[in-house]
C-alpha positions, 0 to 999 in steps of 0.5 A, a space after each residue: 251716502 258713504 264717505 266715498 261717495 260724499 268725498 267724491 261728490 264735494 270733489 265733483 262740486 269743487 271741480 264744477 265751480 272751479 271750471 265755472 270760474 275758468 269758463 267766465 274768465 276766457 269768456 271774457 278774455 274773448 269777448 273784450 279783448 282783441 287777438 293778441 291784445 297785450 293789456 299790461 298789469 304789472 312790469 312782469 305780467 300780461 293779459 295776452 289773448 292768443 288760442 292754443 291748438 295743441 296742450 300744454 307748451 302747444 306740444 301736439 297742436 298738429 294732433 287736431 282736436 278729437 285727438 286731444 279730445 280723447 287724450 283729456 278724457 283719458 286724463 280726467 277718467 285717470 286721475 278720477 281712478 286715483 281720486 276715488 282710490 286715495 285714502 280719506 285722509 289726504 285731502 290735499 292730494 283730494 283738493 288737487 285731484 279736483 284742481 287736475 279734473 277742473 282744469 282738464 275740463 276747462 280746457 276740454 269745453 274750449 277744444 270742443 267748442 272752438 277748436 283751441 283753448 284760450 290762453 292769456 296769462 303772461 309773464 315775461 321781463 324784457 328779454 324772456 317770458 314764459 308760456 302764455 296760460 290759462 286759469 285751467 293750465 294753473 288749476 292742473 298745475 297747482 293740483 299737481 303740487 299738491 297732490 305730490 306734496 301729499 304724497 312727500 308728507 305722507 312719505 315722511 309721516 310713514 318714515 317717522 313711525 308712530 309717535 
């Protein structure tokens, strides 16, 4: 097996084991907690079980399904293409690709399942929170700082010249 295709096969197992994780969590969240069902754990964070019709922030939660079905698939088939063009040595950005595929898969199996995604992470303070999340929405966040982390150190490292 090449590099290529050995990098891109860890990255696959990555992202499959990642979305396990996803899968479990809101399973969980949906069969233990009742809708909308605040469980505190600290003074700033909640469980929060709510659904999510739209993606991120609920923009396009009017789009329906298949729509945001299509858009995911475009998303994932994206930043594959930039996964398997990225240069060996970057396995920060390889790590975050992975996150970013796991994360839009997570939330695709939701859509399609069911209709909406499952959100439930909640941070807030008495007068503000934030939006209400998921695992998956934290995996393509995570993965995107990475994969922008690599491309600032790399920046730099390109910028310093040979040592």
């Amino acid at each position: 097996m090449s590099g290529q295709w050995r990098k891109f096969a860890m990255l696959g197992v990555l992202a499959a084991i990642l979305i396990a994780a996803d899968q479990w969590v809101k399973q969980l969240v949906e069969t233990r907690m009742a809708y909308h069902q605040q469980i505190d754990l600290l003074p700033f964070f909640a469980l929060f079980r709510t659904h999510n019709e739209g993606i991120a922030f609920s923009m396009l939660s009017g789009s329906g399904p298949f729509a945001l079905l299509a858009l995911n698939t475009a998303i994932v088939a994206f930043v594959a293409w930039l996964a398997w063009r990225s240069d060996p040595h970057q396995h920060g950005a390889h790590l975050g690709f992975a996150m970013i595929i796991a994360g839009a898969i997570g939330n695709m199996i939701d859509r399609a399942l069911l209709g909406y995604v499952v959100d439930y992470f909640l941070f807030h303070t008495p007068t503000w929170s934030f939006a209400i999340f998921n695992l998956a929405d934290a995996f393509i966040s995570v993965g995107a700082a990475l994969v922008v982390l690599q491309e600032f150190l790399d920046w730099r490292r390109e910028k310093a010249g040979p040592r």
